[in-house]
C-alpha positions, 0 to 999 in steps of 0.5 A: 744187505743181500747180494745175489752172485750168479756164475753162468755155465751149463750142466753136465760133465762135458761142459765142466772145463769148458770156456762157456763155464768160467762162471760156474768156475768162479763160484766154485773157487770162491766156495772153495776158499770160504769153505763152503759147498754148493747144494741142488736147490731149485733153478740151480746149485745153491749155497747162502754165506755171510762175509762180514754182515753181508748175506751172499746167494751164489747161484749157478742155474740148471737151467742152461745158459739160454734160459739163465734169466729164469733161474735169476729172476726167481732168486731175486724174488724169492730173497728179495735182492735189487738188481743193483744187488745183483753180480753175474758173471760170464765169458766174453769173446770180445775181451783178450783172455783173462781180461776182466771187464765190470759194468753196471749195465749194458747191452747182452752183447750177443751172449745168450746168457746175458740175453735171456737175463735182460729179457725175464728182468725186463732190462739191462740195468744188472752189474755183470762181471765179464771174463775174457776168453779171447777170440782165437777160433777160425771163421765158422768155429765159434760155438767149437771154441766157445764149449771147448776146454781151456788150452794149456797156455791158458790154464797157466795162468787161468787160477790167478785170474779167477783169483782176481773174479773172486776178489772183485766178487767181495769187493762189489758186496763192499763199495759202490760199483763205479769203484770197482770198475775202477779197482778190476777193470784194469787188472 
């Protein structure tokens, strides 16, 4: 079985700590943690592991957030991986910070990511797991608090809750989706 575990962020060093990056964040401490790195490949850094007979693509596109679905589209094809097989993983203003909220499909809910994924797959029928980065920005500041760095409150706690992503990231390669939801969604 393959599984395609996609972290959505932007390039570039002045994104790096951002909000906005929590996917790419998450795929970073999951590579750390199985011991292996990430390579420039095309539409994205990649890295292929296997967890106990189970092959794992972890992309993070180059492409940007707002063209994200082109780089999953391709890895999809090229590896042959059903949506259903598919992982992506992204910020929600909606959700309190560090929430983690799975579903197996739904609307882009107003992200741009998630947005360009529905429209280059052709639905919205992809697993997706939603970080919670909180809405405490002033009217009018949104893409500001969206692109800024964690504040110090958050990064107290913010290693343990990516700690929990990636535990959910190896649980999602193992059981049905609905008993994931069931595990993570109230952590």
């Amino acid at each position: 079985m393959k599984y395609l575990i996609v972290g959505l962020g932007n390039i570039g060093d002045e994104y790096e700590e951002t909000r906005h990056n929590i996917g790419f964040k998450v795929l970073d401490a999951f590579a750390k943690a199985s011991n292996i790195s990430f390579s420039p490949n095309r539409l994205g850094d990649v890295v292929i592991t296997k967890q106990r007979g189970r092959t794992l693509v972890l992309l993070k596109p180059s492409t940007f957030m707002n063209l994200s679905g082109k780089a999953v589209q391709y890895w999809m094809q090229a590896e042959k991986i059903p949506a259903d097989n598919v992982l992506i993983i992204t910020d929600d203003l909606a959700l309190p910070f560090g929430k983690i909220r799975i579903r197996a499909k739904g609307s882009d809910g107003g992200h741009n990511g998630i947005k360009s994924i529905i429209e280059s797959l052709g639905n919205q029928s992809f697993p997706r797991l939603r970080f919670g980065i909180s809405d405490e920005f002033s009217k009018g500041n949104q893409i500001s608090y969206v692109l800024g760095q964690w504040n110090k409150e958050e990064l107290v706690s913010l290693d343990e809750r990516i700690a929990i992503c990636c535990d959910a990231i190896k649980n999602f390669t193992f059981n049905p989706i609905g008993r994931v939801m069931n595990v993570f969604n109230s952590k």
